[in-house]
Every structure is written in structure tokens, then in C-alpha cells.
Backbone bond lengths (Angstrom), bond angles and torsions (degrees), N, CA, C in turn:
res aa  C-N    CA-C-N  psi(-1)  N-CA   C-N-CA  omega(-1)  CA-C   N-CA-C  phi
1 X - - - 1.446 - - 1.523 111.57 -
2 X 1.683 120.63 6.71 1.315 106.50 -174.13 1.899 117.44 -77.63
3 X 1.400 84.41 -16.65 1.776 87.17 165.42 1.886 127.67 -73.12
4 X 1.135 116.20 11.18 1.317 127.48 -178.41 1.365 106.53 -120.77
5 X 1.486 104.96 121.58 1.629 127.21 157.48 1.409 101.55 0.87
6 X 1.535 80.29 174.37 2.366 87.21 160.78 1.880 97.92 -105.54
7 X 1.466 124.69 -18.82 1.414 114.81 171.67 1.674 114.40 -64.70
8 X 1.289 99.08 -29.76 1.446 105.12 -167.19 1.961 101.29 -76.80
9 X 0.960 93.50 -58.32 1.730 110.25 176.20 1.560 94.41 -40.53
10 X 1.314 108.20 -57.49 1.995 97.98 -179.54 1.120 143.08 -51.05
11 X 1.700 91.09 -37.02 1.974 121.90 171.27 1.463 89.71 -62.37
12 X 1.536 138.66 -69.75 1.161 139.42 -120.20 2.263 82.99 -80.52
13 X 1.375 110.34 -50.90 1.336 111.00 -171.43 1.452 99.56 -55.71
14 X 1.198 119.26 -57.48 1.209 112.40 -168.90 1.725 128.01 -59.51
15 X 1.245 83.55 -8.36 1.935 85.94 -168.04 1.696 96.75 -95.66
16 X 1.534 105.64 -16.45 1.740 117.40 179.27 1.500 100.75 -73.35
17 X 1.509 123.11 -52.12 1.118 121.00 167.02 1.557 138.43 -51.22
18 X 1.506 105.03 -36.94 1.274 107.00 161.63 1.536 125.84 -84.97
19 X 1.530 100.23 19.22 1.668 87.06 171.90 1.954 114.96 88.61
20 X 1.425 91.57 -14.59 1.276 86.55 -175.64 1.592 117.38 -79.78
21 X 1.395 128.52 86.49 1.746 136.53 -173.70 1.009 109.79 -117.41
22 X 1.505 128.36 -12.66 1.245 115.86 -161.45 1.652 104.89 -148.31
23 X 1.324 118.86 164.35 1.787 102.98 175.45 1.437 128.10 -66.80
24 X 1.517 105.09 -31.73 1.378 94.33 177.56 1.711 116.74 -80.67
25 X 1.475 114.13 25.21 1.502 111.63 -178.03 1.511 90.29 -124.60
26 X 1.008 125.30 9.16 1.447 123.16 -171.46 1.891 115.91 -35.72
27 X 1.224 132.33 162.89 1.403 124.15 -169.07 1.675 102.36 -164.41
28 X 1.334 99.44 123.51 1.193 111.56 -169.84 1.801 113.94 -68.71
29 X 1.739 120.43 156.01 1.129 93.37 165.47 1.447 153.01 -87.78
30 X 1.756 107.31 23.43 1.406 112.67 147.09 1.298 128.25 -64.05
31 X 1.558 108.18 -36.66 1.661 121.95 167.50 1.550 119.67 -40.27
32 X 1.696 90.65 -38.17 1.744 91.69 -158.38 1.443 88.00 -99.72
33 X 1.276 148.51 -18.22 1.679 140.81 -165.58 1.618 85.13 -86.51
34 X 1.415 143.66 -38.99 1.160 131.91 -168.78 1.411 127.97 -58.35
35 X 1.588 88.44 -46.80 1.742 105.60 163.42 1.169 114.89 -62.13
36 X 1.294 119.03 -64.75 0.976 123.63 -167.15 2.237 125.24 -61.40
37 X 1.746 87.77 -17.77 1.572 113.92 169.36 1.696 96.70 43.60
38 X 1.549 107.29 66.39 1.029 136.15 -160.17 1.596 110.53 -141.70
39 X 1.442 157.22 116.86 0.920 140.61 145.49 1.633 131.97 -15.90
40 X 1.382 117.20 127.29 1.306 120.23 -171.57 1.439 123.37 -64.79
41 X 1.624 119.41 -9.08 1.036 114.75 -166.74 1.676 109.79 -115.00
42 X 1.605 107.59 3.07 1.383 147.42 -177.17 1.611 86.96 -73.30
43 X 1.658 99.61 -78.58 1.270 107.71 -166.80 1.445 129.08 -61.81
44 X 1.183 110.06 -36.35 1.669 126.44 161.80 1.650 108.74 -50.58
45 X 1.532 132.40 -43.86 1.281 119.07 -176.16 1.843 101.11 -73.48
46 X 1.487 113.35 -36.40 1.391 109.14 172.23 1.701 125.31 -48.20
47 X 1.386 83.51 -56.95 1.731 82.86 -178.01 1.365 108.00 -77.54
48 X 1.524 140.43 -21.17 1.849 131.87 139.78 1.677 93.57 -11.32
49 X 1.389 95.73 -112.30 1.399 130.36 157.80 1.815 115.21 14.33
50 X 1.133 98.67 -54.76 2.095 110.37 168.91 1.654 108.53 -90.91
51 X 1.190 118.33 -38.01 1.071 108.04 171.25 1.937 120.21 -58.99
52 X 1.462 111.47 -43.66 0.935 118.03 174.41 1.775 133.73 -54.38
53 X 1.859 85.58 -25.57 1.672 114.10 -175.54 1.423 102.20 -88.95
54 X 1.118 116.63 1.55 1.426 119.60 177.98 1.804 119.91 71.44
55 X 1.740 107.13 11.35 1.299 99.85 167.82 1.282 126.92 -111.70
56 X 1.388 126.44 13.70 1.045 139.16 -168.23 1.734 115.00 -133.15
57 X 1.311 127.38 109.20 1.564 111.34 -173.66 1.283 107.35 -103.09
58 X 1.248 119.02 173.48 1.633 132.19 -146.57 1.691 84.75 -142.71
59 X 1.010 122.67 118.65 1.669 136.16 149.38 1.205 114.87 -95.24
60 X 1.432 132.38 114.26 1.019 118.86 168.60 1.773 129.76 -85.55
61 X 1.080 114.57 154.39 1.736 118.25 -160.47 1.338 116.27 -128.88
62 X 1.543 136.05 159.87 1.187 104.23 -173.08 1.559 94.20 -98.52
63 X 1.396 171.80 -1.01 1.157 141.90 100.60 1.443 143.10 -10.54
64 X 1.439 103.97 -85.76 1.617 112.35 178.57 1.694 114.16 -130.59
65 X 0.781 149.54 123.57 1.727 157.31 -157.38 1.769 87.08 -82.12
66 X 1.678 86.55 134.38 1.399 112.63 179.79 1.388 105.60 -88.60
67 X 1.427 116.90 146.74 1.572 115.52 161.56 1.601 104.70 -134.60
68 X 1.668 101.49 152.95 1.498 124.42 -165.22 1.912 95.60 -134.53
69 X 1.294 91.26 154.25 1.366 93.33 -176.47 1.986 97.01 -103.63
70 X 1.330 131.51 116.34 1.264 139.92 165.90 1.374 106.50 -20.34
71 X 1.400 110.63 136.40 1.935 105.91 -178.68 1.436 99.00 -86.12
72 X 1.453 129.81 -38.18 1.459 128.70 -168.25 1.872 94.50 -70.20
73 X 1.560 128.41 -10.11 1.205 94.49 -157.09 1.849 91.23 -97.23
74 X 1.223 105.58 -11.11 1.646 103.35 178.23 1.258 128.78 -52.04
């Protein structure tokens, strides 16, 4: 993880903390800006940003898109 920001590093703890590892725990990114007591649009370019790095996955929903933190990337 030393190649990730300190926003990204926060998303990634925080989404560990909330349980979010797997798809069926998935957590939206209001979930994760709350924890993280972070602006939502902060956290949304982060988890872009991890998703893109390949440790973070994106489900999409027909409300709000779920995110999971990758098990290989832990």
C-alpha cells in the first residue's frame, strides 16, 4: 500500500473497518465518507482512483454503486 495517497490509505482502512471485503458486504460511498468524516466527493475520486489500481471493486446498483475492497489486494 505504499503506493497510495494518505486519502486512499483512509478509504482502503475504512472500508476494512466497515466490513466491507467481500461483495455481499459491499458499502456505498456515503458509507465510506462517514467513516472516514471525509467529504463525499474526496472519497469518490479515491475509490475511482482504487478501483482503477485494481484494489478496490465498484458494483454497480440501480441507486448508488457498491464498493468492496479486493481480497488478493489485502
Amino acid at each position: 500500500m505504499e503506493d497510495l495517497s494518505p486519502i486512499e490509505k483512509m478509504v482502503v482502512q475504512a472500508m476494512q473497518d466497515l466490513g466491507a471485503t467481500k461483495e455481499e458486504k459491499k458499502k456505498t460511498a456515503d458509507d465510506i465518507a462517514k467513516k472516514c468524516n471525509r467529504p463525499k466527493s474526496m472519497v469518490t475520486n479515491a475509490l475511482v482512483s482504487l478501483s482503477n489500481k485494481g484494489m478496490v471493486k465498484r458494483v454497480v446498483r440501480e441507486k448508488a454503486s457498491g464498493y468492496f475492497v479486493e481480497a488478493s489486494s489485502m
